[in-house]
C-alpha positions as CSV (number, residue, x, y, z in Angstrom):
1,X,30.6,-23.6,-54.0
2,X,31.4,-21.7,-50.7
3,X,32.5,-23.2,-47.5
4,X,29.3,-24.1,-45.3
5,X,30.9,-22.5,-42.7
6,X,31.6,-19.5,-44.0
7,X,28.7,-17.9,-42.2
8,X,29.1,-18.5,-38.9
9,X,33.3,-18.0,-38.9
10,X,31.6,-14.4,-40.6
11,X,29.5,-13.7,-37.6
12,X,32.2,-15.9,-35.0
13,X,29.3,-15.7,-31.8
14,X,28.0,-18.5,-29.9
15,X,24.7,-18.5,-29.1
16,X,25.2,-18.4,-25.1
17,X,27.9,-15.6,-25.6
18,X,24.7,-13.9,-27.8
19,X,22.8,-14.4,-25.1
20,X,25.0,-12.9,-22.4
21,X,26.3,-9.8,-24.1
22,X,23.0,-9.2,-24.9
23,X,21.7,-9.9,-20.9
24,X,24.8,-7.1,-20.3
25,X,23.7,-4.4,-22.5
26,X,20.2,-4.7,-21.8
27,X,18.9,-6.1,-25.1
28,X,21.2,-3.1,-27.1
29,X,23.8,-6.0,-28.0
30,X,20.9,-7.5,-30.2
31,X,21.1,-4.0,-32.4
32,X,24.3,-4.8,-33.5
33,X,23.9,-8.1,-34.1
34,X,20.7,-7.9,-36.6
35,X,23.2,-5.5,-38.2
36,X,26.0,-7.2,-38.5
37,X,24.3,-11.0,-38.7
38,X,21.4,-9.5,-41.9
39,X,24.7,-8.6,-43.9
40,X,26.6,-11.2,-43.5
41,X,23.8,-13.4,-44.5
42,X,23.0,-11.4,-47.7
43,X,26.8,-11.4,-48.4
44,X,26.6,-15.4,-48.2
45,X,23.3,-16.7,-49.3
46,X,23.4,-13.5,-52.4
47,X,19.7,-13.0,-50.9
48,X,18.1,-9.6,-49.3
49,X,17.3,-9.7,-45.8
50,X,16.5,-6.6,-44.6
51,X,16.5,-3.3,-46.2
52,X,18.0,-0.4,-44.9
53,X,14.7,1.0,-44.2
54,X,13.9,-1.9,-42.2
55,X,16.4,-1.3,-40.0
56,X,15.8,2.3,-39.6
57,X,12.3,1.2,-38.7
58,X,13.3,-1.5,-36.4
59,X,15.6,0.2,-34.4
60,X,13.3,3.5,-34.6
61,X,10.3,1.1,-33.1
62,X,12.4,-0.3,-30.1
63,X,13.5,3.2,-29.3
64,X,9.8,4.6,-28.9
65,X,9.8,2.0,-26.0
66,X,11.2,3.8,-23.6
67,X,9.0,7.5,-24.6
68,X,6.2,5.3,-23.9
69,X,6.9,4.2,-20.5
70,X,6.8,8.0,-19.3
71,X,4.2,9.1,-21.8
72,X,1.3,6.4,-21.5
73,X,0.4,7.2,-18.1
74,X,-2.4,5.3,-16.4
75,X,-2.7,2.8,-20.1
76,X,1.6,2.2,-19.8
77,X,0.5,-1.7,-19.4
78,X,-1.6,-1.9,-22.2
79,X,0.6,0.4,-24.7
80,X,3.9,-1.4,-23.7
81,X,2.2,-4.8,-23.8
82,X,1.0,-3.7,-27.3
83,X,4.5,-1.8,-28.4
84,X,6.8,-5.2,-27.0
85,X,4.3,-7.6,-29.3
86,X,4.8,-5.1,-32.8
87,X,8.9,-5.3,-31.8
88,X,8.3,-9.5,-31.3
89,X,6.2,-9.5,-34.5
90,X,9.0,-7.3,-36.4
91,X,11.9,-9.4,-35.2
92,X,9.9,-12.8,-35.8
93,X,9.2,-11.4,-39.7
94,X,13.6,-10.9,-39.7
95,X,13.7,-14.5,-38.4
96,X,11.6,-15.6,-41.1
97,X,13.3,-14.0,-44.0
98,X,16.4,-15.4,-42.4
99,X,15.1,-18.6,-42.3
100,X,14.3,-18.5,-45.7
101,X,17.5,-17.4,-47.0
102,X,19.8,-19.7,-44.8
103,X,17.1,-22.7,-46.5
104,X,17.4,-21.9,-50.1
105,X,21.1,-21.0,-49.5
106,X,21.9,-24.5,-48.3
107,X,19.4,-26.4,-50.8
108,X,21.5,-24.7,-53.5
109,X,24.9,-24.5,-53.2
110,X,25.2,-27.7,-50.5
111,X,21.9,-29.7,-51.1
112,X,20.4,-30.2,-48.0
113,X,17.7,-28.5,-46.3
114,X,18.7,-27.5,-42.5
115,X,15.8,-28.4,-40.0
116,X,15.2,-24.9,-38.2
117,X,11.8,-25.2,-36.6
118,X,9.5,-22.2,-36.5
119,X,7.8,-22.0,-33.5
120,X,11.7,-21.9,-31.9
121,X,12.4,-19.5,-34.5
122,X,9.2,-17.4,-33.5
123,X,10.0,-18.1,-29.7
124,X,13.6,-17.3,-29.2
125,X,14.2,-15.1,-32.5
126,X,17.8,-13.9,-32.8
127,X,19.0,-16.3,-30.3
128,X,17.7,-19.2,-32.7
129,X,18.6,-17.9,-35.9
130,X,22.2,-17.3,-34.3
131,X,22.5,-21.3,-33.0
132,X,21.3,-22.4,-36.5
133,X,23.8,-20.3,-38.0
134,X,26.2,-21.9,-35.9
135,X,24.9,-25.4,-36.4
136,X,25.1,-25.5,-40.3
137,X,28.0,-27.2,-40.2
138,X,26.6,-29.9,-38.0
139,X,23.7,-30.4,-39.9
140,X,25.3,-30.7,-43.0
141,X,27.2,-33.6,-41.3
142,X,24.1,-34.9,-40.4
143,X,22.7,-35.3,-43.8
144,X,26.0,-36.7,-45.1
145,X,26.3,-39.7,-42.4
146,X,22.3,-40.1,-43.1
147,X,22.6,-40.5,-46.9
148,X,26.0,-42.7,-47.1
């Protein structure tokens, strides 16, 4: 049985550091992350995440953003509002899978089931997947002091 921490010392980011490097970079910060953060977790929880092809798609998507903005012309609002809800749906699906592999991880090798809400998952995506990541530990606590 592995460490519970083992993920988050793996990734080593706090969630407001996320959120700040990512605030610096313009959003690019959250690239690497997905990256780095979808193997880790595969490495960990021995479950697939994302798919190279996923990536390539993801980061593929989020670069047509910015051809957009000079090729939509008068319809720019409606394209972009359409193009930034297919990158939120895309990152909420990651979240998901996450979520699902960070559940069945913990129910298997430390039997517990962390609480990781969806509609936080589906509203703050990476940042929330990163502060649960972080919070194993804490949960696992949790359930240990609940149960004694």
């Amino acid at each position: 049985m592995s460490d519970i921490s083992t993920l988050q010392e793996k990734i080593n980011l706090r969630t407001f550091s996320f959120i700040l490097l990512n605030s610096v970079t313009f959003g690019l910060y959250s690239n690497i992350w997905l990256y780095k953060t979808s193997n880790a977790v595969e490495e960990v929880t021995h479950v697939k995440v994302m798919s190279p092809t996923f990536l390539i798609g993801y980061l593929a998507l989020v670069g047509v953003g910015g051809i957009l903005i000079n090729v939509a012309g008068k319809f720019a609002p409606v394209v972009l509002l359409i193009w930034n809800a297919l990158v939120w749906l895309v990152a909420a699906l990651w979240c998901f899978r996450v979520r699902n592999a960070l559940r069945r991880y913990t129910l298997t090798e430390h039997n517990f089931a962390p609480r990781i809400n969806r509609v936080v998952s589906v509203l703050f995506t990476f940042y929330h997947v990163n502060y649960c990541i972080n919070s194993l530990a804490r949960e696992k606590q949790k359930h240990r002091e609940k149960n004694n």
